[in-house]
C-alpha positions in Angstrom: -107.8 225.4 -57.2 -108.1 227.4 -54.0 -109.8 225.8 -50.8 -113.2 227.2 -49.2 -116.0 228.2 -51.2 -115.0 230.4 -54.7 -115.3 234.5 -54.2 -118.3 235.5 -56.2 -117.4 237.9 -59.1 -119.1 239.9 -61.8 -117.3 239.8 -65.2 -116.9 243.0 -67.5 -116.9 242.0 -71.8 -117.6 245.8 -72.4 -119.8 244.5 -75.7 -117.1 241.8 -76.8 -119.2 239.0 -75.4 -119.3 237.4 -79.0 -115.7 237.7 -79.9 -112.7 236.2 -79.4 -111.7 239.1 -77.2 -113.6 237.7 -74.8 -112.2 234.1 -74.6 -111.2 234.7 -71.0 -114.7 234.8 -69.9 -115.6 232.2 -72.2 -113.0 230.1 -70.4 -114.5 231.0 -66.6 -118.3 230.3 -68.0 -117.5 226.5 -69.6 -114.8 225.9 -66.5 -113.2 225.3 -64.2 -113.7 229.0 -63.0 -111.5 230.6 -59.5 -114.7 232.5 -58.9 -118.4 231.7 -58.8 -120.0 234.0 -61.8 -123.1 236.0 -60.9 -123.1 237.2 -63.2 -121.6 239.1 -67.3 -121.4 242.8 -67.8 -122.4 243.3 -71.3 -124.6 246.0 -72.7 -124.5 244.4 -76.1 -125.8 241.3 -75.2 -127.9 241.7 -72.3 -130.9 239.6 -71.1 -129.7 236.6 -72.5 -128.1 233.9 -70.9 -124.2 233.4 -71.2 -124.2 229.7 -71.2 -126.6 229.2 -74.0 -124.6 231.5 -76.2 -121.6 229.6 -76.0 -123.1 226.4 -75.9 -125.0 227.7 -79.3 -121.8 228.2 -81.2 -122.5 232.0 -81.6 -119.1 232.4 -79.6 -116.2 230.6 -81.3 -113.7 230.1 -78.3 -116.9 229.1 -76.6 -118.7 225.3 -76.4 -120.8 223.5 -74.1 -119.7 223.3 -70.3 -120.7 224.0 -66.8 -124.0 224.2 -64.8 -126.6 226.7 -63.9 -127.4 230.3 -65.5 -125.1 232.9 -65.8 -127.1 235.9 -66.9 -125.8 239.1 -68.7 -126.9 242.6 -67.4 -126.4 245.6 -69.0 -124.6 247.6 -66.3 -122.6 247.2 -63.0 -125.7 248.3 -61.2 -128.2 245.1 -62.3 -125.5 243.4 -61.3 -125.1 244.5 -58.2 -129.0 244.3 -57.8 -129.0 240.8 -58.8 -131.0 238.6 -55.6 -128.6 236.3 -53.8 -126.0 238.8 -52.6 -123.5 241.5 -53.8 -120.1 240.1 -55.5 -116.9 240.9 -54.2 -115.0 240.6 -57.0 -114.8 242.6 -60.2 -113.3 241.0 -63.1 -112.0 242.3 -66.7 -112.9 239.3 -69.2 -111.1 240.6 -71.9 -107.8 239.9 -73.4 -107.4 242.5 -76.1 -104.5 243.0 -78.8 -101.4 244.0 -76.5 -103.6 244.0 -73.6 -104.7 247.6 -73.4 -107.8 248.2 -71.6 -110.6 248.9 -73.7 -112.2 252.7 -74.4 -114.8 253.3 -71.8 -114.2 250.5 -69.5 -112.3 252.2 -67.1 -115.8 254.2 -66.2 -117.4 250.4 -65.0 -114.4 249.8 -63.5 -113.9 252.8 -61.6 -117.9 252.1 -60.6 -116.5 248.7 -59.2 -113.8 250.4 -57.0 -116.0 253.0 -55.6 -118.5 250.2 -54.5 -115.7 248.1 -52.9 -114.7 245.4 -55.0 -111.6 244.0 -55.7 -110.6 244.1 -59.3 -109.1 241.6 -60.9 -107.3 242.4 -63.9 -105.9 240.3 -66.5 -104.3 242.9 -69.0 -100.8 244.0 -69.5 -102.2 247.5 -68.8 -101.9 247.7 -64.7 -105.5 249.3 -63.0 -102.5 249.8 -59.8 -101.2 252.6 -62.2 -104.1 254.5 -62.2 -104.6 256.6 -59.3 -108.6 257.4 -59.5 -108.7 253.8 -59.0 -106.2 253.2 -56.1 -107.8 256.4 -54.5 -111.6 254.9 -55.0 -110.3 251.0 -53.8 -108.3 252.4 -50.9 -111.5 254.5 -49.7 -113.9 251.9 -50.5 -112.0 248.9 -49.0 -111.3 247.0 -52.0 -108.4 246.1 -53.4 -106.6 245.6 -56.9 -104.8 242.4 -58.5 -103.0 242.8 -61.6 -102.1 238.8 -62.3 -100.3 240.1 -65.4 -97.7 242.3 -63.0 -94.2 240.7 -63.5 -92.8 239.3 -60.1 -89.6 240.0 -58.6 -86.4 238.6 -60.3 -85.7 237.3 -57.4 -88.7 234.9 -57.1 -88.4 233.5 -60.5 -86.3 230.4 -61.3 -84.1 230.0 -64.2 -83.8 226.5 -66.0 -82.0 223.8 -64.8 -82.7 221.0 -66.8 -84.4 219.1 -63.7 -88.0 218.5 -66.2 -86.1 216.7 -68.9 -85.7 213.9 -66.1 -89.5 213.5 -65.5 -91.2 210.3 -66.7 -94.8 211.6 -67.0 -95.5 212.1 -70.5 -96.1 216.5 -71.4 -98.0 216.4 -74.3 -98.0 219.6 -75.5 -101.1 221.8 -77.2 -99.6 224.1 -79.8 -100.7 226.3 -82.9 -100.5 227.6 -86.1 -101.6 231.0 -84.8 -102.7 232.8 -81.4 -106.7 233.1 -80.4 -107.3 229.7 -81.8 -108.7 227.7 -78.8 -105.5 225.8 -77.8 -106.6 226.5 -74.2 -110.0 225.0 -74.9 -108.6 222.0 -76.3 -106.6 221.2 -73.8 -108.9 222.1 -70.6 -111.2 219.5 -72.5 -108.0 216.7 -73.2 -107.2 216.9 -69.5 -111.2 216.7 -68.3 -111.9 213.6 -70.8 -108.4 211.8 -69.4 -109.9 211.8 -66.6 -113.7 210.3 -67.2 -111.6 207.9 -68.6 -110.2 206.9 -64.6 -106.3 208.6 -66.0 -105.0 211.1 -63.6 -104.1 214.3 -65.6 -103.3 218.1 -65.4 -102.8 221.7 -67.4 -100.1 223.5 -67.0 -101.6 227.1 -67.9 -99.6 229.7 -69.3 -101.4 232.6 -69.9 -104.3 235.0 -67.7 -107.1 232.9 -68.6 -105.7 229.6 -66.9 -105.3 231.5 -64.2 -108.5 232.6 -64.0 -109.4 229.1 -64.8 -108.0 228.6 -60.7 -106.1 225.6 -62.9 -103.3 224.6 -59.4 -99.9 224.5 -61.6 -98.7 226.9 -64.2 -97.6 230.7 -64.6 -97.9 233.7 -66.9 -96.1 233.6 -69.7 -95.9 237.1 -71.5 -95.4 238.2 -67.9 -92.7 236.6 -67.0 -88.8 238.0 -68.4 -87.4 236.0 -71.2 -84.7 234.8 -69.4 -87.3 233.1 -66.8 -89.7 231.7 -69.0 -88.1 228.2 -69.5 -87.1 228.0 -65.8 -90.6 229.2 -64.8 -92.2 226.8 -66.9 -90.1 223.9 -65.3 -90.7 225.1 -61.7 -94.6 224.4 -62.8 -94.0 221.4 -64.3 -91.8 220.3 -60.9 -94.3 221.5 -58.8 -97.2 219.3 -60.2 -94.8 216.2 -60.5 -94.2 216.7 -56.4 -97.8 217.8 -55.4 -99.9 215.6 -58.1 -97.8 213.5 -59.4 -100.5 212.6 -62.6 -100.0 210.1 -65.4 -100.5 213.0 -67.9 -99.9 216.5 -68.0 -100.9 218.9 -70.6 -99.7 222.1 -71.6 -101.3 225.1 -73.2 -99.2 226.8 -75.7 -99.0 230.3 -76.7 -99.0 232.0 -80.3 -97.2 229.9 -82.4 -93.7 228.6 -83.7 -94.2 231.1 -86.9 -96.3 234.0 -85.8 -93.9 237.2 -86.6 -96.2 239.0 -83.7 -94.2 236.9 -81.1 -93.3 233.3 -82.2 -93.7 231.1 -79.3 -94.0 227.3 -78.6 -90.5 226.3 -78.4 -89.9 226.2 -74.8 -92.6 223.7 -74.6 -90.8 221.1 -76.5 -87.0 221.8 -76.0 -87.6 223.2 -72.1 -90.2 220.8 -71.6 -89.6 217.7 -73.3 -92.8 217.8 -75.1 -93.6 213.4 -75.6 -95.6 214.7 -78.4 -97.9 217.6 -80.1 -101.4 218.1 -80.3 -101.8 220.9 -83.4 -104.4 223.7 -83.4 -105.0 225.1 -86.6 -107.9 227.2 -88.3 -107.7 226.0 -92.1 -110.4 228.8 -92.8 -107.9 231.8 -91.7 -105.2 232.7 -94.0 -103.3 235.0 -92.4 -101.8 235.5 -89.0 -104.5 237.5 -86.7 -104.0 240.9 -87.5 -101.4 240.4 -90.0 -102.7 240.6 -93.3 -100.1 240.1 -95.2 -98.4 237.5 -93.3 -99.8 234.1 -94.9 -99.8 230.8 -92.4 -97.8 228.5 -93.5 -99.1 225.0 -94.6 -99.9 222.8 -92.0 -98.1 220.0 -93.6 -94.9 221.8 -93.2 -96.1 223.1 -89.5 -95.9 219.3 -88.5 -92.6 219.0 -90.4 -91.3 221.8 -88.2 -92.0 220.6 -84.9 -90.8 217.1 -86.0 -87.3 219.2 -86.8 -87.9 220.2 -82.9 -87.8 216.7 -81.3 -91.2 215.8 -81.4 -94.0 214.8 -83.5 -97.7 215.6 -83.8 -99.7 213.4 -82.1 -103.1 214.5 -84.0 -104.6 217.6 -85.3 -107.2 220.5 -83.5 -109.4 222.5 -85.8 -110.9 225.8 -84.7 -113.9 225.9 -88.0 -113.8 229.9 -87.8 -115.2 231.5 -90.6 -116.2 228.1 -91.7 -119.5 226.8 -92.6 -120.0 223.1 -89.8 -120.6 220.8 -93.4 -117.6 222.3 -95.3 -115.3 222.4 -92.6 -116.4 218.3 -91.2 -115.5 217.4 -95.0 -112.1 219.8 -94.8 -110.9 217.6 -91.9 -111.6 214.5 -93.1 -109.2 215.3 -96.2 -106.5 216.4 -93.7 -106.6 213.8 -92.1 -106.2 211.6 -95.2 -103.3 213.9 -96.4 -101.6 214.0 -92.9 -102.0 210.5 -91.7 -103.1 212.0 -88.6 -106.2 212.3 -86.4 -108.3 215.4 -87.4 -110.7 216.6 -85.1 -112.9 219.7 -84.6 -113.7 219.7 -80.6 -116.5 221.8 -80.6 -118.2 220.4 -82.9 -116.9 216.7 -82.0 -115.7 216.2 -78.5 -112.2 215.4 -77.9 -112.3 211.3 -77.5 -110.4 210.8 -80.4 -107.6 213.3 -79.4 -107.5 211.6 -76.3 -107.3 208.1 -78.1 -103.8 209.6 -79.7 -102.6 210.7 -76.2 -103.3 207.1 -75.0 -102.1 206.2 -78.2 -98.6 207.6 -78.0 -97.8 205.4 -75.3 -97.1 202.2 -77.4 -95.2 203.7 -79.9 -91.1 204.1 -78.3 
């Protein structure tokens, strides 16, 4: 996390508050956040309070966390009304499908530069391309930061080999498909380790860890291929040297199978993954926005990563579409048909996920 007090920041969901679009606000509103959120942009869902949704279950990537209101205005201009001082930052809480900007967003944003704020932009589309917006920043005395912009070849590292050698346990959060809350899970993992007096950390790989201010990790669907395994070491090195914890945690990305862009591997071969904590949505049956791509069995998902080097440590479920009854009794009979922890962390916590982490330790 940085040092000094957080920048305060206004947070655009463009009407998305409620869907999984939207899970990189839902990440900044349950914490850790980089900024201090004055407030969410959100026609849709304005005059109610951001918090309570998400602590309400309305919001599935969402869940209980934080302190204090975070109230949701229907325009740039309530926001920048609110009492307690203007925001200086300008953030687009959205991670949509190949990470185009939504339709009619630009307009807010384009607002946001003209008033001076720096935007802070998440999305594979770059604001810096747009020239209304340089123009309005440059005149206004803002500024734009696209964390998603690739970095220079020649800052990136390429893999060595150097991580295998580490004796703190990764312990990695993968899934059986993309938007399913491994992020979440892990956040929460790391945060229980430690009410439990074990040093821990998250080694974020995509926008909304960033945005999380989480200190070690980088961008993954920024970064070249080439890079990604070397990149993810350097992270991995650079919280063995700085924090040094008895744990570290890290988020995965899609999954092994998901013909959209199968991902997960680097975390267990790269890596060295000491085990697997699965995340899996038994009420979806096909891969998001693949209809007639089926998921495959989660039996043979834990096969596959045993195939890898590694084992599943316990299982994650995300109860989408799911009725709370229904899906409790669905775990439980994973859980006898795996031989494996079941949990559902919104709905239960995460102790007994942690308890397999702690777990893992006995076993050679």
């Amino acid at each position: 996390m940085q040092s000094g007090p957080p920048e305060r920041a206004v947070v655009l969901t463009h009407g998305l508050f409620l869907s999984p679009q939207a899970k990189t606000t839902h990440a900044m509103i349950r914490g850790p956040s980089r900024y201090e959120l004055l407030c969410v942009v959100d026609p849709v869902h304005a005059g109610q309070d951001a918090r309570q949704l998400l602590a309400s279950g309305a919001a599935r990537e969402g869940g209980p966390g934080g302190a204090g209101r975070v109230p949701i205005v229907a325009s740039l201009q309530a926001a920048l009304e609110l009492p307690g001082g203007p925001p200086s930052h300008c953030v687009v809480g959205v991670a949509t499908g190949g990470g185009v900007l939504p339709e009619g967003l630009r307009e807010t944003l384009l607002e946001a530069a003209g008033a001076g704020l720096t935007l802070v932009n998440g999305l594979h589309q770059r604001l810096s391309d747009d020239a209304d917006l340089c123009r309005l920043v440059r005149a206004a005395g803002g500024s734009i930061l696209d964390i998603r912009a690739p970095r220079p070849i020649s800052a990136l590292r390429f893999y060595t080999g150097e991580a295998l050698e580490l004796e703190i346990p990764r312990i990695a959060v993968l899934g059986t498909d993309c938007a399913l809350g491994k992020r979440t899970t892990a956040t929460w993992i790391v945060r229980e380790l430690r009410r439990r007096g074990r040093t821990a950390e998250l080694i974020y790989t995509g926008q909304s860890g960033w945005m999380q201010g989480h200190r070690f990790g980088f961008i993954l669907d920024a970064t070249p291929n080439d890079f990604v395994s070397g990149e993810l070491e350097n992270a991995i090195l650079q919280c063995a040297r700085e924090s040094a914890p008895e744990f570290m945690l890290l988020e995965g990305q899609s999954s092994l199978r998901n013909p959209t862009g199968p991902c997960g591997a680097e975390l267990i071969v790269s890596a060295g993954a000491a085990g697997v904590i699965l995340q899996h949505a038994p009420g979806r049956r096909f891969f998001k926005g693949l209809k007639d791509y089926p998921i495959p069995p989660l039996a043979g998902e834990c096969e596959l990563i045993g195939r890898y080097g590694t084992r599943v440590l316990a299982v994650a479920i995300n109860l989408e579409g799911l009725e709370r009854g229904a899906g409790l009794a669905l775990a439980a009979r994973l859980e006898t048909e795996l031989g494996l922890p079941v949990v559902a962390p919104l709905e239960q916590g995460v102790d007994r996920l942690v308890d397999a982490v702690l777990a893992r330790e006995a076993v050679p």
